[in-house]
N, C-alpha and C positions, 0 to 999 in steps of 0.2 A: 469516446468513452460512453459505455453504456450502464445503466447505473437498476439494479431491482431491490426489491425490498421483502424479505419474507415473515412470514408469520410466527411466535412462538419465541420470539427473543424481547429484550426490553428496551431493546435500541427503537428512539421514537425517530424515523425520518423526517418530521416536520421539524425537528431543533438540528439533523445533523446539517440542513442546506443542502446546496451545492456537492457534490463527492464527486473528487475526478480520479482516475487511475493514471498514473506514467511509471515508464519504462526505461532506463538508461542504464547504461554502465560504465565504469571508471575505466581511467586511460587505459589499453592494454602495452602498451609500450614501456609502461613504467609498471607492469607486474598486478595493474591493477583491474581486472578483468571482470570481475562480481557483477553478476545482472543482480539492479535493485530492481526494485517497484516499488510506489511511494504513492498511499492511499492517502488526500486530503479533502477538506474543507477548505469552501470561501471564507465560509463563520458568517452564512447569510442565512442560517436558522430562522425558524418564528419565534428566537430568544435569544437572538444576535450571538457576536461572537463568543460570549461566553457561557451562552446554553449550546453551542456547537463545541464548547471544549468539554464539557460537561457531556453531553453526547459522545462525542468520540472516546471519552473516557473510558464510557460502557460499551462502547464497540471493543477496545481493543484486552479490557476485562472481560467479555463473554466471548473472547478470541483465545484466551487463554493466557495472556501476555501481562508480563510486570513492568509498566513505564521505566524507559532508561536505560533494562536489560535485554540483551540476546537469546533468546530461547530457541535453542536447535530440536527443531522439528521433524528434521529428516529422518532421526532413529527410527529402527522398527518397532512396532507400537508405539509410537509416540497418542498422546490421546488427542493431539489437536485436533479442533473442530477448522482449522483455516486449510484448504484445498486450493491448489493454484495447476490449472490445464493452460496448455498451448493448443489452440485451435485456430487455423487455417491463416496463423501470422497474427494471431493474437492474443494476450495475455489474460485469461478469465480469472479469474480471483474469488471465489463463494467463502462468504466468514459469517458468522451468526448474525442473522439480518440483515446483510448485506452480500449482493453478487455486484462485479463492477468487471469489465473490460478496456481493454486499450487495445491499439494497434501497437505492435513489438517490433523494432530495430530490427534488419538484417543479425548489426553484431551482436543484438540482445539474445536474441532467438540461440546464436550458435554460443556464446557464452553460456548460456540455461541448459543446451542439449550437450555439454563439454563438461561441465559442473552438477546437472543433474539438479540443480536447487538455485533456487534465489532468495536474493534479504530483504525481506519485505518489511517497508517501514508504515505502521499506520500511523499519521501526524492527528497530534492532537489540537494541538496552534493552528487557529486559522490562517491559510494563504490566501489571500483576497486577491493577489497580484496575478496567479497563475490562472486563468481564466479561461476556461474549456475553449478549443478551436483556435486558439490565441499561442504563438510561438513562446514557448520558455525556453529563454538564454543559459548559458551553462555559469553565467553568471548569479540569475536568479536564484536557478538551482542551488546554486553552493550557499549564495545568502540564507534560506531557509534551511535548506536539508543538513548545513554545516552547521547553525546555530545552536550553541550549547543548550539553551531552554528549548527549543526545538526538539533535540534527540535527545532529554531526560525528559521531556513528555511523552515522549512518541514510544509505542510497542513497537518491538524489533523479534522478527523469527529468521531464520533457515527455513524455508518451505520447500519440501521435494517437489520436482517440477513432474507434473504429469500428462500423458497425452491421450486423445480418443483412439482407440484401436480400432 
């Protein structure tokens, strides 16, 4: 995962820490095929984990997003400022002060280009467990990404997937 930071927003990167991007999708056997992407923190800020909640807060506010809820992005003119490219097997992700990528699954990739959009989750909670270069279990996964304080913190879109021509 690669992680930038830009100018012109109020997201301070020295409180958000660690930001990593992942990629997965729900079982397709049982109907459940959605490519997420799931933007988090360690909560290893310069104001520990809870100036990295505090931080993410303002990432997923100047995203345009209301913790808790879904906001489908995909319409035309939607006014989102959060942009999400596939490039060369990868997940780019550009959000107000933040660019992040991941490498994307095979099934991720064809789920996105089948569906045309993915559900991008920014967590606000820090994950301290999921630790960049380090295997996350689908157990993990569901520990956090399931967690009811988890996903009523966390902003949630439909982001139309996009590709470089």
């Amino acid at each position: 995962m690669t992680l930038a930071h830009s100018a012109g927003t109020s997201v301070q990167r020295a409180r958000l820490g660690t930001v990593s991007l992942l990629a997965w999708i729900g079982d397709p056997q049982t109907g459940h095929d959605t490519p997420f992407l799931l933007l988090y923190s360690l909560g290893d800020g310069n104001d520990g984990p809870r100036g990295t909640m505090e931080a993410m807060a303002v990432l997923i506010a100047e995203a345009g997003l209301t913790p808790g809820e879904l906001i489908d992005a995909t319409a035309a003119g939607s006014p989102s400022p959060v942009r999400l490219l596939i490039q060369s097997g990868y997940a780019v992700l550009n959000l107000p002060g933040v660019s992040a990528q991941c490498p994307a699954p095979a099934e991720w990739l064809d789920a996105a280009a089948l569906r045309g959009h993915a559900h991008l989750i920014i967590g606000a909670v820090p994950w301290p467990q999921a630790v960049p270069g380090q295997p996350v279990t689908e157990e993990m996964l569901q520990s956090y990404a399931g967690h009811e304080d988890v996903l009523l913190a966390a902003g949630h879109a439909l982001v139309t997937v996009g590709r470089l021509r």
